[in-house]
N, C-alpha and C positions, 0 to 999 in steps of 0.2 A: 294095037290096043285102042281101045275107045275110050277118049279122053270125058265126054258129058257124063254128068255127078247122076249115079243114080241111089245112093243111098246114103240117111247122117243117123247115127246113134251119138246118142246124148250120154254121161256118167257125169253123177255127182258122188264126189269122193270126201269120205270123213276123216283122216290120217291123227287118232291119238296122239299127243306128246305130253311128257312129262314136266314142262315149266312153258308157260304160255308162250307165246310171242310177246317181247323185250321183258321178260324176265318174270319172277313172280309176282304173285297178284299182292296186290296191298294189303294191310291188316285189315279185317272186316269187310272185304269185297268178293260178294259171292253172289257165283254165277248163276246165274237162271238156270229153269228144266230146259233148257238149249243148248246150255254150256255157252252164252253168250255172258260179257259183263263189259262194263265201262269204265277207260281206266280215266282217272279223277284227271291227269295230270294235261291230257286234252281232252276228254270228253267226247272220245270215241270210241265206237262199240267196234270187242274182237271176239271170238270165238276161245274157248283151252283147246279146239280140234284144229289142225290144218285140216279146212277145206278146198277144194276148188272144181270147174266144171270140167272134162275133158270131152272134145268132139271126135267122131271117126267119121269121115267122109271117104267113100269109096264109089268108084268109077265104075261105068257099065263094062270093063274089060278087067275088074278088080285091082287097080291099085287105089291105093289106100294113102291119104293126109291126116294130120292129128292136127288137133289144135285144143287151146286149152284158154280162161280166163281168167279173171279175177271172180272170186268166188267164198272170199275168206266169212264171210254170214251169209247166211241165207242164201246159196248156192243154187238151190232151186227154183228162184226166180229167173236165172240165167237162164235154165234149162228149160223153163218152160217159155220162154219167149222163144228162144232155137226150135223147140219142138211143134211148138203152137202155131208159133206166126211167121218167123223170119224164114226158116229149115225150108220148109215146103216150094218159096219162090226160087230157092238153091237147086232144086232139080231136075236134072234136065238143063245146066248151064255149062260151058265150055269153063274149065276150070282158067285156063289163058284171060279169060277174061275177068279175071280177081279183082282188077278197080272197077268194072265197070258192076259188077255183082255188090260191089260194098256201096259203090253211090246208089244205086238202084232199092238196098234196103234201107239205106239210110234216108232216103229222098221217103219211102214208105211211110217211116214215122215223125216225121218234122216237123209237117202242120200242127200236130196233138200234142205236141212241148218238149216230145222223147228227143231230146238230141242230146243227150249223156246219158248218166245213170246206168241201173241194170240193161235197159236196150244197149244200148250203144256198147257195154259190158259183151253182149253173147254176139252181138256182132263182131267182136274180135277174134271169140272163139272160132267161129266161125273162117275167117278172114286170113285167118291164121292156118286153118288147115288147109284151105285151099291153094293156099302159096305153096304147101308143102305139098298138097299132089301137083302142083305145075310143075313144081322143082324134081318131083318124082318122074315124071312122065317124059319131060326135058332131058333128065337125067343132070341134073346142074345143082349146087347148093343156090340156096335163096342170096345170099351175094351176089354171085354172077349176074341174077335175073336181075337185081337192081342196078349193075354195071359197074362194081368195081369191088377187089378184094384187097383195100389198103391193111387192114390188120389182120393177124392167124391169131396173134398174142394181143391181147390188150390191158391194159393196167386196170388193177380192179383197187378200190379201198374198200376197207372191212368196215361193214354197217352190222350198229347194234353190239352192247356191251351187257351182257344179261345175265350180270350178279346183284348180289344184292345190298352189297353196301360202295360207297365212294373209292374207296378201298380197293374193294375188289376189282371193281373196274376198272380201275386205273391199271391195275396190276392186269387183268385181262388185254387191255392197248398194249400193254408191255410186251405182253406176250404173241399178242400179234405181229408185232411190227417184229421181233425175233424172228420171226418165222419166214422175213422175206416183205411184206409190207410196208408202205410208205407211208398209208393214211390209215385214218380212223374216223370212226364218226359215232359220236355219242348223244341218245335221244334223250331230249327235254322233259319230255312225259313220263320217266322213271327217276326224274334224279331227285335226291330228296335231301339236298343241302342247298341249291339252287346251280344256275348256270356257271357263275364264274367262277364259285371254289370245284367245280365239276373238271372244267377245263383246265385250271390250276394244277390239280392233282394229277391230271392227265401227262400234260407237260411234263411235270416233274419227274414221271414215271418213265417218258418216253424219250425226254430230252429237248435238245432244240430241234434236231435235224426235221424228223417226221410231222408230217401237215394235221391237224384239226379239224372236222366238220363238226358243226352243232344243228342237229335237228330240232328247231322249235316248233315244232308241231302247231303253227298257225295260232299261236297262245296268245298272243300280243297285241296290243293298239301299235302305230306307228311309233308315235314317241316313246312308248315303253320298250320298243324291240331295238330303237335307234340308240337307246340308253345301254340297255343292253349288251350289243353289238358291239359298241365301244369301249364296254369291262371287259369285255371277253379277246381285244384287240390288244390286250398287252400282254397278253398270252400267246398271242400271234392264229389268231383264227383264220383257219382258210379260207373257208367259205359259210355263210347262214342262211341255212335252209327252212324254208317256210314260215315268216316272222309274223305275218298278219293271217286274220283272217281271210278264206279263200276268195271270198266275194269281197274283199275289200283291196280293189285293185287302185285306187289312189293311194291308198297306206301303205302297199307293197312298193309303190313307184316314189314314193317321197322316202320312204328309209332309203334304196336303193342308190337314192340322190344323197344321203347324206350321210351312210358312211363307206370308210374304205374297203371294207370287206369284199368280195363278192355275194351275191345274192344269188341262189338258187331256188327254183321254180316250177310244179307242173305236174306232179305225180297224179294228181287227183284230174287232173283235165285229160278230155280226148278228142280233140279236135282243134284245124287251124282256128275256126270260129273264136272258140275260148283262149287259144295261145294268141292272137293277133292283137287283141285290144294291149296286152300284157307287151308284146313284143313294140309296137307302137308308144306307149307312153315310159319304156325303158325300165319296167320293172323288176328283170334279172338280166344279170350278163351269160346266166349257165341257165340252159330249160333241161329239166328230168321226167322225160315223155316216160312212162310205164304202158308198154305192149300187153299188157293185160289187161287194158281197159280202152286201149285204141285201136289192135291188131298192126299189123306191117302196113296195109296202104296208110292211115291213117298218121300214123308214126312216122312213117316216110317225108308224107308233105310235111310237117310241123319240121321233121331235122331239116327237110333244105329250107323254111322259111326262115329257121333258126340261122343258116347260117347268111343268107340276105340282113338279116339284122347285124351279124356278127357274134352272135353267140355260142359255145360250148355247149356240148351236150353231154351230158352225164346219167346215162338212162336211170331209172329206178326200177329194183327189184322187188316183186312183191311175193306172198306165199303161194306156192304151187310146185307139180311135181318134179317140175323141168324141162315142160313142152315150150310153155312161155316165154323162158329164159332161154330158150338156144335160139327161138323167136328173136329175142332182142339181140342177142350174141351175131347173128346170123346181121342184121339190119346195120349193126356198132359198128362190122367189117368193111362196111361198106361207107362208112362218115370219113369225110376229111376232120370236120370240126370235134371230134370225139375226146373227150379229158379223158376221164378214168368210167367204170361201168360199176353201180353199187352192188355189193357181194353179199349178201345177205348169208353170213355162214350157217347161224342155226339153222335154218330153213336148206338152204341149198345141197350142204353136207349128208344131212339125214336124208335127203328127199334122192339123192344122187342115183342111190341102185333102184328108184324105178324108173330109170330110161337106159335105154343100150345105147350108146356110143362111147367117142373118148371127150369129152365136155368134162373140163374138169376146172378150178380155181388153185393153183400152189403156186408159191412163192412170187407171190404179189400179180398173178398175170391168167385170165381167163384163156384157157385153150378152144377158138373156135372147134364145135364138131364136124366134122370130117364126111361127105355122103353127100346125097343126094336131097335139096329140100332141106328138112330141117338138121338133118343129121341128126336125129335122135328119133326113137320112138320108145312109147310103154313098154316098159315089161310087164310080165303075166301075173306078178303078184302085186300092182296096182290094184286092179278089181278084185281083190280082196277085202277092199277100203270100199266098191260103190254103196252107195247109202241105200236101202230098202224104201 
């Protein structure tokens, strides 16, 4: 079978749901002819649809990789940078050669400023499939290739509580952690009494035993997250997830210095580039690479720089159908320094029957998928969802 790439199709997919991503919309907040809106609480734009892009790359002897990105607005600029500009120097490339094809596009746009963003974004898609036909063609899961399969089962915490009042949510942890779970993690930008009666109630609901995360959605100046962080410590906080703004890596490094918490880090970054300056002046002990926006090589180096610094990795989960996620599942298997993997149930749950494998989240523990590459592929009623 002939291993060089000679074909990629692009899909942009729009997957209806019926309560946005982290819960309903506020009173008086309504969405654009896009179905885009901004939620107040960080001031960042979501879509009411799951989107995201998926790629097909197939080989001059017809096997076939998937891959898939971050895609959740505007979706279509992913795809058209795949299709436009990046797609084309893919063909005709030994797929075995998957880091040297990622530095090669990446090296493409880096003079002109694109080193994140949407670029950086389809190049995962990209990056992503291609691992999955080496892995195909190999015949090997994408662990193997990276050279070690330390977890089958990995510990996931439940991210996102998406009722609508303090209450509810609390009683929603409750109920998670019933079901086999240890963690939870409740986002900043829905709560609507503030942080520490948020966590308070949670506690109470859940007990002492089970751990806390607080998503502060990058809301904060330094002193106000450090203030923070320390009401939310007598509640026994595990970890505090994204307390400053993004670009504001001395304010990330000086909370991190002053309280006891741990500090979590990284979902929006894709590259060492952007994690090094962070890893250098000590501004998380746990980084949360998201393979939706870095792809597997990309993801890879940042996990072993991570653990040269000595830090935990806790990937982050974002919305997609589940190409992504067996992406990261596949990459986890293969960390020593690995905590737990974020589990995003609304999303993961619903999204589950369009992939085939056994990839599945119960009772507290991610089942890597099973096969060749990514261990999963679309099913047929995905493109149902491509966008016109």
């Amino acid at each position: 079978m002939s291993e060089r790439i000679a074909r990629i199709d692009v899909y942009c997919l729009k997957i209806p749901r019926d309560v946005p991503y982290l819960g309903p919309l506020e009173e008086g907040n309504v969405p654009t002819s896009k179905g885009t809106f901004i939620r107040p609480g960080n001031r960042s734009v979501y879509s009411i649809n799951d989107h995201s892009v998926l790629v097909k790359i197939t080989s001059q002897g017809g096997a076939v990789g998937w891959g898939e990105c971050w895609g959740i607005v505007a979706p279509q600029v992913a795809a058209t940078v795949i299709e436009e500009l990046a797609g084309p120097f893919v063909i005709g490339r030994d797929p075995h050669d998957v880091v040297g094809i990622y530095e090669d596009l990446y090296d493409a746009m880096r003079v002109r400023g694109f080193y994140g963003g949407f670029y950086v974004d389809a190049l995962a898609a990209l990056d992503i499939a291609i691992w999955d036909l080496r892995g195909k063609v190999a015949n090997l899961p994408i662990y193997s290739l990276l050279g070690s399969a330390r977890h089958r089962r990995m510990p996931a915490y439940v991210s996102g509580l998406p009722r609508a009042t303090r209450q509810e949510r609390a009683e929603l942890a409750r109920e998670w952690i019933g079901k086999g779970f240890d963690t939870v993690k409740f986002a900043a930008a829905v709560v609507t009494e503030g942080e520490v009666a948020e966590i308070k109630a949670i506690r109470e609901a859940v007990g002492p035993g089970p751990k806390i995360i607080c998503d502060m959605h990058w809301r904060y100046t330094a002193h106000e997250a450090i203030q923070l962080i320390t009401a939310m410590e007598e509640y026994d906080l595990y970890v505090a997830e994204a307390p400053c703004n993004s670009e504001d890596i001395e304010g990330q490094a000086q909370v991190a210095h002053a309280v006891k918490t741990p500090i979590a880090l990284g979902e929006e970054l894709r590259t060492v580039y952007e994690y090094r300056p962070r890893f250098v002046q000590r501004c998380m002990s746990i980084i949360q690479p998201e393979v939706a926006h870095m792809g597997i090589t990309s993801m890879w180096q940042v996990c072993q720089m991570a653990q040269a610094f000595h830090c935990r990795v806790m990937p982050h989960a974002s919305i997609g159908i589940g190409i992504f996620q067996a992406a990261s599942l596949q990459l986890s298997a293969a960390l020593p320094n690995l905590s737990y993997h974020e589990y995003q149930h609304s999303i993961f749950d619903r999204n589950l029957r369009y992939v085939s494998g056994n990839m599945r989240c119960e009772n507290g523990f991610y089942t890597v998928p099973d096969g060749p590459g990514l261990g999963v592929e679309p099913t047929d009623e995905v493109f149902d969802f491509v966008m016109k």
